[in-house]
TIMI-2910 file (N, C-alpha, C, CB; in pm, 1 decimal, decimal comma, always signed):
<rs>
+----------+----------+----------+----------+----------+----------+----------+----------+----------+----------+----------+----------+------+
!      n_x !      n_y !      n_z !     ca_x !     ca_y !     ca_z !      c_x !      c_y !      c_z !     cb_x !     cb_y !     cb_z ! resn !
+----------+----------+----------+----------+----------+----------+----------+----------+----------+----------+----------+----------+------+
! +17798,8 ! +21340,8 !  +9936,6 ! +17807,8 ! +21272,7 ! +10065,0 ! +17799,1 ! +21376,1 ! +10177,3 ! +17939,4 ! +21190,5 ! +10075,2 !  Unk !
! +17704,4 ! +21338,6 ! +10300,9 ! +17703,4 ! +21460,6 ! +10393,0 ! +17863,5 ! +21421,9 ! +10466,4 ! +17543,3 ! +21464,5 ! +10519,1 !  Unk !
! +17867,2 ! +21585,4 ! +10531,9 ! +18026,0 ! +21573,0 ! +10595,1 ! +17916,6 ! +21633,2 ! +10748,0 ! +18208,7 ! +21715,0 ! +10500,6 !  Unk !
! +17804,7 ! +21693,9 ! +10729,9 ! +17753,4 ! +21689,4 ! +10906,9 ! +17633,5 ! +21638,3 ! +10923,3 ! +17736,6 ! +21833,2 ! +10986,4 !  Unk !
! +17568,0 ! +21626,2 ! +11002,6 ! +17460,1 ! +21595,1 ! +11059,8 ! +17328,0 ! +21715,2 ! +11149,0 ! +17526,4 ! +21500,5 ! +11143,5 !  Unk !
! +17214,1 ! +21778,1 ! +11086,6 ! +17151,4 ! +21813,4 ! +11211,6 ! +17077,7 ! +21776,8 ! +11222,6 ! +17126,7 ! +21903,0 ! +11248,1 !  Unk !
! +17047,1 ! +21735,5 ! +11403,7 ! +16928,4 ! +21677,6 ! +11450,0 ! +16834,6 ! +21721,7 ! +11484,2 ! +16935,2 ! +21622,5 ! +11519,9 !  Unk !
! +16818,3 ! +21913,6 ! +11466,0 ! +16693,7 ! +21946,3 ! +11449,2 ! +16719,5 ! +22098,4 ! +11395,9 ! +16604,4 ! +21923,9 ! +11583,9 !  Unk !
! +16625,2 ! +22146,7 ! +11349,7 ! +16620,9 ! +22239,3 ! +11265,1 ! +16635,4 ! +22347,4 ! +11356,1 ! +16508,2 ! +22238,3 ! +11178,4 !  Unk !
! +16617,8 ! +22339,7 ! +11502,4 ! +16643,7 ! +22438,9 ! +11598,7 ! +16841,6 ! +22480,6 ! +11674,2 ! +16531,0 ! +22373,1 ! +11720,6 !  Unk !
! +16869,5 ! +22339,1 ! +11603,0 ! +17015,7 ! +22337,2 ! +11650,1 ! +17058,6 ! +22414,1 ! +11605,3 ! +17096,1 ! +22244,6 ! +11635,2 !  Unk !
! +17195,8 ! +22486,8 ! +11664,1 ! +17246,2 ! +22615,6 ! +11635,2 ! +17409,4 ! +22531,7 ! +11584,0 ! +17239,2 ! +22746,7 ! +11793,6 !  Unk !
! +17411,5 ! +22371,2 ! +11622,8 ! +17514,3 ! +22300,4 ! +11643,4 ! +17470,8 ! +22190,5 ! +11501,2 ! +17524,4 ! +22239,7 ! +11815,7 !  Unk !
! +17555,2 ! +22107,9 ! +11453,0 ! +17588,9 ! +22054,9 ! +11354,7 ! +17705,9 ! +21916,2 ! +11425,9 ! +17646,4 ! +22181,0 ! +11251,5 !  Unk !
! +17653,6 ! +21832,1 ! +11383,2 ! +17775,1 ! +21688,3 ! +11436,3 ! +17875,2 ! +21693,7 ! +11302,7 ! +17679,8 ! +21478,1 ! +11451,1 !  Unk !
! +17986,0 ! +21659,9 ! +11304,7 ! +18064,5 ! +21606,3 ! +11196,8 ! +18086,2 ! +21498,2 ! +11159,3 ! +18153,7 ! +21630,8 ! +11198,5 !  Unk !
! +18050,7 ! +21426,2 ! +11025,8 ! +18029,5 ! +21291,4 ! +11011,4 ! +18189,9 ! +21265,8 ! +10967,6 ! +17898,6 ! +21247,7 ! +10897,7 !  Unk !
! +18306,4 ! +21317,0 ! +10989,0 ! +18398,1 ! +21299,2 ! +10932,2 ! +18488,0 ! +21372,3 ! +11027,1 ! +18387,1 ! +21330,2 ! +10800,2 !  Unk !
! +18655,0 ! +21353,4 ! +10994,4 ! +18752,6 ! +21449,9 ! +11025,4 ! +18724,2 ! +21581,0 ! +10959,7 ! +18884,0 ! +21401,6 ! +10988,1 !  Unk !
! +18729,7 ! +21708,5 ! +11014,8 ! +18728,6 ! +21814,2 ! +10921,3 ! +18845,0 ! +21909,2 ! +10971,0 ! +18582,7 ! +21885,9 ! +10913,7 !  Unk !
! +18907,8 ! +21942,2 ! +10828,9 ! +19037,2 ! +21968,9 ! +10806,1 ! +18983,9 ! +22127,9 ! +10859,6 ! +19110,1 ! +21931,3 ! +10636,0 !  Unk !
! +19080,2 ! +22275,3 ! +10901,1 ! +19053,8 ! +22394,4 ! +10879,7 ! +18978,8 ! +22381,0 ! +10727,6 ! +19186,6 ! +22483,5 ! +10895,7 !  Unk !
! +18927,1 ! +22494,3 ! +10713,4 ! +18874,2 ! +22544,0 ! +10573,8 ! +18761,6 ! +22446,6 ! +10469,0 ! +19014,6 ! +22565,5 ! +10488,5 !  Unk !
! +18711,1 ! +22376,6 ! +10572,8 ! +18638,4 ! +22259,8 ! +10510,2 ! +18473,1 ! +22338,4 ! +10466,3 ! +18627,8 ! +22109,4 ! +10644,3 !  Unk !
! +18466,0 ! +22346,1 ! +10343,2 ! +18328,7 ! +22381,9 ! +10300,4 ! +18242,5 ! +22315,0 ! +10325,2 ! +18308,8 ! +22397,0 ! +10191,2 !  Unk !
! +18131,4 ! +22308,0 ! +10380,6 ! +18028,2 ! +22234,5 ! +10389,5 ! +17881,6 ! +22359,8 ! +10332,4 ! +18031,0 ! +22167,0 ! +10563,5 !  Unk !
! +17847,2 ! +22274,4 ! +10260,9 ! +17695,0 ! +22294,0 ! +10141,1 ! +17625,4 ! +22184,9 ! +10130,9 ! +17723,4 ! +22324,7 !  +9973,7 !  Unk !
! +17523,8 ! +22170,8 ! +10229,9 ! +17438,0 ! +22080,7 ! +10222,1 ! +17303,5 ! +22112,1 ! +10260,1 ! +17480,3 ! +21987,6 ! +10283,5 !  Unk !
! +17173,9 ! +22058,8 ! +10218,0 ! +17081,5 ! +22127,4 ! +10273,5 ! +17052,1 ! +22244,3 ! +10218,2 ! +17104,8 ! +22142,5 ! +10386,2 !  Unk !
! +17012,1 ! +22323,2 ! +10339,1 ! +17032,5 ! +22496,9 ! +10325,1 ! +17145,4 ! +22508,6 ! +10445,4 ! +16860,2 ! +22612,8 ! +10365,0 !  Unk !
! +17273,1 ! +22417,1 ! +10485,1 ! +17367,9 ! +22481,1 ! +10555,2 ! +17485,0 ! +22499,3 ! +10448,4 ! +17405,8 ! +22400,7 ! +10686,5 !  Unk !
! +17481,0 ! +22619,2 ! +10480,6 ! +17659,1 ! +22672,9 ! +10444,9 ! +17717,4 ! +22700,6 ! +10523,3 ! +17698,4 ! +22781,9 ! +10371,7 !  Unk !
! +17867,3 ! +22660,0 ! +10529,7 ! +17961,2 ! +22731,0 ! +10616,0 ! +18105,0 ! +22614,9 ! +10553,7 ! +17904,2 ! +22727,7 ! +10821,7 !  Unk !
! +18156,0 ! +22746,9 ! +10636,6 ! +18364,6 ! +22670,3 ! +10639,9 ! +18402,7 ! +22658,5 ! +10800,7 ! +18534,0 ! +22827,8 ! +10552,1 !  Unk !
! +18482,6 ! +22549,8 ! +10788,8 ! +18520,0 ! +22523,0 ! +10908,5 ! +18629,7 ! +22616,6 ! +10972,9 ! +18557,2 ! +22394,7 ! +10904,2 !  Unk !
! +18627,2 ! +22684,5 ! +11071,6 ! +18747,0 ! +22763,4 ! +11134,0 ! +18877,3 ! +22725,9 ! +11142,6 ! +18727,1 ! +22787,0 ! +11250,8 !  Unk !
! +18883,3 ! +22597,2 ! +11210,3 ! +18945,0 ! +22492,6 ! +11288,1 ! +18957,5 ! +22348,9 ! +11241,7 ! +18879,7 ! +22488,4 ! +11401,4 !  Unk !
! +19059,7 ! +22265,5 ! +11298,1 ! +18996,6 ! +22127,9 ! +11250,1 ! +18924,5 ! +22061,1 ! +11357,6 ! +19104,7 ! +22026,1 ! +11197,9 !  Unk !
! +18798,9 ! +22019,0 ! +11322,6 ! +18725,7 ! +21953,1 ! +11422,3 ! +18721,7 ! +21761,0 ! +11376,4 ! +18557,0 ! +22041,3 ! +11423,2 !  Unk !
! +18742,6 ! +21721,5 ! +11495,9 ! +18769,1 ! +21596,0 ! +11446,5 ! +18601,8 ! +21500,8 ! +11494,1 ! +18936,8 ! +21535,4 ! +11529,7 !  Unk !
! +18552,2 ! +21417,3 ! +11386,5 ! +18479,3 ! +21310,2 ! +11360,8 ! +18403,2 ! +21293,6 ! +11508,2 ! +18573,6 ! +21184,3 ! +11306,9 !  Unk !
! +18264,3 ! +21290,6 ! +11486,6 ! +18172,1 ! +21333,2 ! +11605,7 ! +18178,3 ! +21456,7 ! +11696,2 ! +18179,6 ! +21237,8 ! +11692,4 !  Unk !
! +18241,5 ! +21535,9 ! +11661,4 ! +18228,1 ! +21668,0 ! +11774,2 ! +18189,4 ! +21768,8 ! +11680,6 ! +18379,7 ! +21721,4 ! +11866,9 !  Unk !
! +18098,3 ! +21866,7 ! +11766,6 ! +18025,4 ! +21993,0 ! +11676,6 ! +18056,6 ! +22098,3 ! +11635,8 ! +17941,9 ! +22041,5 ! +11715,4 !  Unk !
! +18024,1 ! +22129,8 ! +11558,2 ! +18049,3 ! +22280,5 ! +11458,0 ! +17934,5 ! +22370,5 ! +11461,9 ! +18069,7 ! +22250,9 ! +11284,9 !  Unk !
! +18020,3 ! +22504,6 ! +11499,7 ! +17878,0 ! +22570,0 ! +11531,2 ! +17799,1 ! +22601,3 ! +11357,4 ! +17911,8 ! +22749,0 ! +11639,0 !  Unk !
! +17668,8 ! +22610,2 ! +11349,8 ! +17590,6 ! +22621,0 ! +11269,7 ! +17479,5 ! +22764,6 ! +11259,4 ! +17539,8 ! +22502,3 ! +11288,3 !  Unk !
! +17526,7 ! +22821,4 ! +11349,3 ! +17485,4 ! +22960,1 ! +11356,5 ! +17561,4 ! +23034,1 ! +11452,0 ! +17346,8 ! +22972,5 ! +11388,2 !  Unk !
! +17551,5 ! +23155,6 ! +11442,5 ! +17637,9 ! +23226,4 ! +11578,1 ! +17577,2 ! +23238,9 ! +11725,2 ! +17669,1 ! +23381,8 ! +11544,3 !  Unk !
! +17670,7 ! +23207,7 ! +11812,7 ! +17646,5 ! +23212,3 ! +11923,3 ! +17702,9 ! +23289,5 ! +12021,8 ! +17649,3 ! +23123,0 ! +11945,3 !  Unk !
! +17645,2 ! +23358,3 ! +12065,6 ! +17711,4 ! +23501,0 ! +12158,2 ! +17719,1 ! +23406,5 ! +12322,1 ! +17557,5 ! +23692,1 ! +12164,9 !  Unk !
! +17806,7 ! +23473,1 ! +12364,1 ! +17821,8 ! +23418,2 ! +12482,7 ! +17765,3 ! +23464,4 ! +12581,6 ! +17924,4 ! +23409,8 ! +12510,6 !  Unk !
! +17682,7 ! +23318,7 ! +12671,9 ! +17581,3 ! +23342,2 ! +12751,5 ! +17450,0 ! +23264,2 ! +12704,6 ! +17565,0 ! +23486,3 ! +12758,0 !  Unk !
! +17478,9 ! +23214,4 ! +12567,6 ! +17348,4 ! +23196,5 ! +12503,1 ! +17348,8 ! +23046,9 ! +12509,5 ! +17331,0 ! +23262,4 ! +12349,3 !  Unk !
! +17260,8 ! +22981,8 ! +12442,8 ! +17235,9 ! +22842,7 ! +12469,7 ! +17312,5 ! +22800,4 ! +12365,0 ! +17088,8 ! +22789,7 ! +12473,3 !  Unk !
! +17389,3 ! +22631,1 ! +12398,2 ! +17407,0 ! +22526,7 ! +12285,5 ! +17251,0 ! +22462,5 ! +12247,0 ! +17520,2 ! +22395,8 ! +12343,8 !  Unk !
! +17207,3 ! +22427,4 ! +12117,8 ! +17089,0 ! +22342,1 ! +12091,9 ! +17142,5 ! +22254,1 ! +12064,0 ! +16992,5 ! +22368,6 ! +12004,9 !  Unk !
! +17105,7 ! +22122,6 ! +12053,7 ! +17135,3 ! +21962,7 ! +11989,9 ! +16994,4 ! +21898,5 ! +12011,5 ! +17272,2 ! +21858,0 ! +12084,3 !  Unk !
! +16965,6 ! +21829,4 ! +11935,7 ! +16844,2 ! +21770,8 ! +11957,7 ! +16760,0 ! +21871,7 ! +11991,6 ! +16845,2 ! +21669,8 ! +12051,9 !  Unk !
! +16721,5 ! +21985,5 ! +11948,2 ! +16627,0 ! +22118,8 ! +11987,8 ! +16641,0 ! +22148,0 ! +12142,3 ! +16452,5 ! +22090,5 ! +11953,8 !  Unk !
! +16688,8 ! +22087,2 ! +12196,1 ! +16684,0 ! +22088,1 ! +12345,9 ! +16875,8 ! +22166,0 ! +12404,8 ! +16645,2 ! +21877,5 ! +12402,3 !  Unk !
! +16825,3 ! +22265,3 ! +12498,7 ! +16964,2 ! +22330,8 ! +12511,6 ! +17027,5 ! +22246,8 ! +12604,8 ! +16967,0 ! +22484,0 ! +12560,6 !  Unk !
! +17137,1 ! +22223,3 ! +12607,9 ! +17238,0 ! +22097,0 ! +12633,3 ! +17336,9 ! +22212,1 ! +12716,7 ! +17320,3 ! +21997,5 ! +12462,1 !  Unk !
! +17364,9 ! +22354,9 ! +12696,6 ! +17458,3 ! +22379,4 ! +12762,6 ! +17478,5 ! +22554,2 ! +12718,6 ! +17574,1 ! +22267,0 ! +12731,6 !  Unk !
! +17561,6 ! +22611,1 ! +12790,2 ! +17562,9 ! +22757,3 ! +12725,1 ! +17718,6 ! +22821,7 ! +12634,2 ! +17532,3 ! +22864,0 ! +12869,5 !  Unk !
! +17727,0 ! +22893,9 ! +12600,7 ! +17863,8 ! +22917,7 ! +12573,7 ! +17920,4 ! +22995,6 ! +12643,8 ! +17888,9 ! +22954,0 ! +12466,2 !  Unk !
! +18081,7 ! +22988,2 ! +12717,1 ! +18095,0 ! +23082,9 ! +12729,2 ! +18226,9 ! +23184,2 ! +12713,0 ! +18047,2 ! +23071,3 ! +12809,7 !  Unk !
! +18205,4 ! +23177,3 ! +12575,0 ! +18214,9 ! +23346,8 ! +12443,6 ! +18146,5 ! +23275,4 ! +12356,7 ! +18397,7 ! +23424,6 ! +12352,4 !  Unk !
! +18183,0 ! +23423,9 ! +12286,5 ! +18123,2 ! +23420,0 ! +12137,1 ! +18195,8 ! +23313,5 ! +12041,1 ! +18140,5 ! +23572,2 ! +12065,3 !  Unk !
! +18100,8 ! +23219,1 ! +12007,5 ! +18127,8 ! +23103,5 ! +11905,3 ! +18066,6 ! +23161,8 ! +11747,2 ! +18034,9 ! +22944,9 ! +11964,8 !  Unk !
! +18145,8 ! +23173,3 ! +11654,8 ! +18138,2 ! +23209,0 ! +11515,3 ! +18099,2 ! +23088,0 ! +11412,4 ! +18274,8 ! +23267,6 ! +11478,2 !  Unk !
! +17983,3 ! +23074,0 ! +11332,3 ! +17952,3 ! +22954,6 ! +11238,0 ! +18101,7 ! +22917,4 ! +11211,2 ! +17855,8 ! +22993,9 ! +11088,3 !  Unk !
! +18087,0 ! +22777,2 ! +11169,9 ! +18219,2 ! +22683,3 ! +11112,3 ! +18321,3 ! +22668,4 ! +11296,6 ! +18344,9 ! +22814,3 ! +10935,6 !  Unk !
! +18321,9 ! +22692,7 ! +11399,5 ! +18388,3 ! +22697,5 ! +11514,1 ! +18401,7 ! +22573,4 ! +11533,4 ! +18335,4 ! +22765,7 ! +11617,2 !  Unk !
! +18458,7 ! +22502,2 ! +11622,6 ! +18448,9 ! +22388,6 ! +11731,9 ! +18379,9 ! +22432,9 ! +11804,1 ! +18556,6 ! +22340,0 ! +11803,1 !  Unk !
! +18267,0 ! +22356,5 ! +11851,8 ! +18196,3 ! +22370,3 ! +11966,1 ! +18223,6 ! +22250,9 ! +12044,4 ! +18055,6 ! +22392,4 ! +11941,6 !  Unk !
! +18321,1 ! +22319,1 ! +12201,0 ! +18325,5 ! +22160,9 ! +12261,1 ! +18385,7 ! +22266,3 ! +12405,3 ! +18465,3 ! +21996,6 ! +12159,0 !  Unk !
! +18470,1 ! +22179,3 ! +12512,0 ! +18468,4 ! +22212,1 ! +12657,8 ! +18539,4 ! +22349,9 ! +12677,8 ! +18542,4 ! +22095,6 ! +12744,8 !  Unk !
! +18627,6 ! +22374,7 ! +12522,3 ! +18689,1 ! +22502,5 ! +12539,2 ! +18634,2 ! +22625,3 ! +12558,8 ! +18751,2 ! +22521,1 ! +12453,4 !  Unk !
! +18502,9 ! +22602,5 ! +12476,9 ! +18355,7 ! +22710,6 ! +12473,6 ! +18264,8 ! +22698,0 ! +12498,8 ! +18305,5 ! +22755,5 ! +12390,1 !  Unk !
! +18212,0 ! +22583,4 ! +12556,5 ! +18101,1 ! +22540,1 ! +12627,6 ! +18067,5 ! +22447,9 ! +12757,3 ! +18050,7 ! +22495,5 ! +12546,8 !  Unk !
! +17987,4 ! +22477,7 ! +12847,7 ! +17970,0 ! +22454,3 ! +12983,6 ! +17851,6 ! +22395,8 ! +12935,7 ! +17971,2 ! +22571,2 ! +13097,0 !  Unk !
! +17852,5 ! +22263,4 ! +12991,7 ! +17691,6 ! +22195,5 ! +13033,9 ! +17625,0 ! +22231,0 ! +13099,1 ! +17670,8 ! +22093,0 ! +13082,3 !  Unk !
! +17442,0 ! +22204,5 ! +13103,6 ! +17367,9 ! +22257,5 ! +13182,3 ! +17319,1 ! +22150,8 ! +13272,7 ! +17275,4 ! +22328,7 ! +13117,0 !  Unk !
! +17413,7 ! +22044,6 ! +13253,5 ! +17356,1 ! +21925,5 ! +13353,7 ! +17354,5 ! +21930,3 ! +13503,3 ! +17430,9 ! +21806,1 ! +13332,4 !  Unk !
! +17245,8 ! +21899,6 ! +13575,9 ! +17279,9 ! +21943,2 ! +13716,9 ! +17281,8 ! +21750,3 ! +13765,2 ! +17127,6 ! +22080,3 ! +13809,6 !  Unk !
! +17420,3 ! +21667,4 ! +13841,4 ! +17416,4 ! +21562,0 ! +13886,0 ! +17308,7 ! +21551,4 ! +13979,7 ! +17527,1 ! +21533,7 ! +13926,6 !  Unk !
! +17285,7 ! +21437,4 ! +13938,0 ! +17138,5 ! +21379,7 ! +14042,6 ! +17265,6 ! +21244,7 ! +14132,8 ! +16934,3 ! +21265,1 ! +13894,8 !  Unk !
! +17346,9 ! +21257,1 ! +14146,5 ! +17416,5 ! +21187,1 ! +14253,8 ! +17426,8 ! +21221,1 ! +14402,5 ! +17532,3 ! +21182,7 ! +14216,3 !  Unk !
! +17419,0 ! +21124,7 ! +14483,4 ! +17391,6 ! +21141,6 ! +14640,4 ! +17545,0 ! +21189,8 ! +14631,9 ! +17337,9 ! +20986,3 ! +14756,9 !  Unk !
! +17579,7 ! +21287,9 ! +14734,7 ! +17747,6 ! +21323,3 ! +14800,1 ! +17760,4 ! +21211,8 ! +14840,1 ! +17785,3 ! +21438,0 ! +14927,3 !  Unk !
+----------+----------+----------+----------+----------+----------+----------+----------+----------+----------+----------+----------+------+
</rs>
């Protein structure tokens, strides 16, 4: 049964189809890794390393940057990552 999801082979990020406990192995695919942390059900795990400064991928498309260094198996979420969205709202 998969425990993540990637939506493109460029993602550096991984969804979690589940709760994941610390120390959660995931072997699927060609991804390996253990989880750092517990990341809970829909939020991402990093899937490669990411130095800070560098881009989040999801959907091949960079969504946002980090900023530090995020280690495979991490949480990737607001603690380590800044969006690159710029609001298109009137002041």
């Amino acid at each position: 049964m998969r425990k993540v999801l990637v939506l493109n082979l460029a993602d550096n990020i991984a969804i979690c189809l589940e709760d994941m406990p610390a120390h959660t192995v995931v072997d699927q695919d060609n991804l390996k890794l253990t989880t750092t942390q517990q990341i809970p059900r829909g939020h991402k795990v990093a899937s490669k390393p990411v130095k800070k400064g560098e881009g989040i991928i999801k959907y091949g498309e960079r969504m946002g940057h980090a900023t530090k260094d995020i280690s495979v198996g991490e949480h990737v979420h607001t603690h380590n990552v800044l969006g690159d969205r710029l609001s298109t709202e009137a002041n």
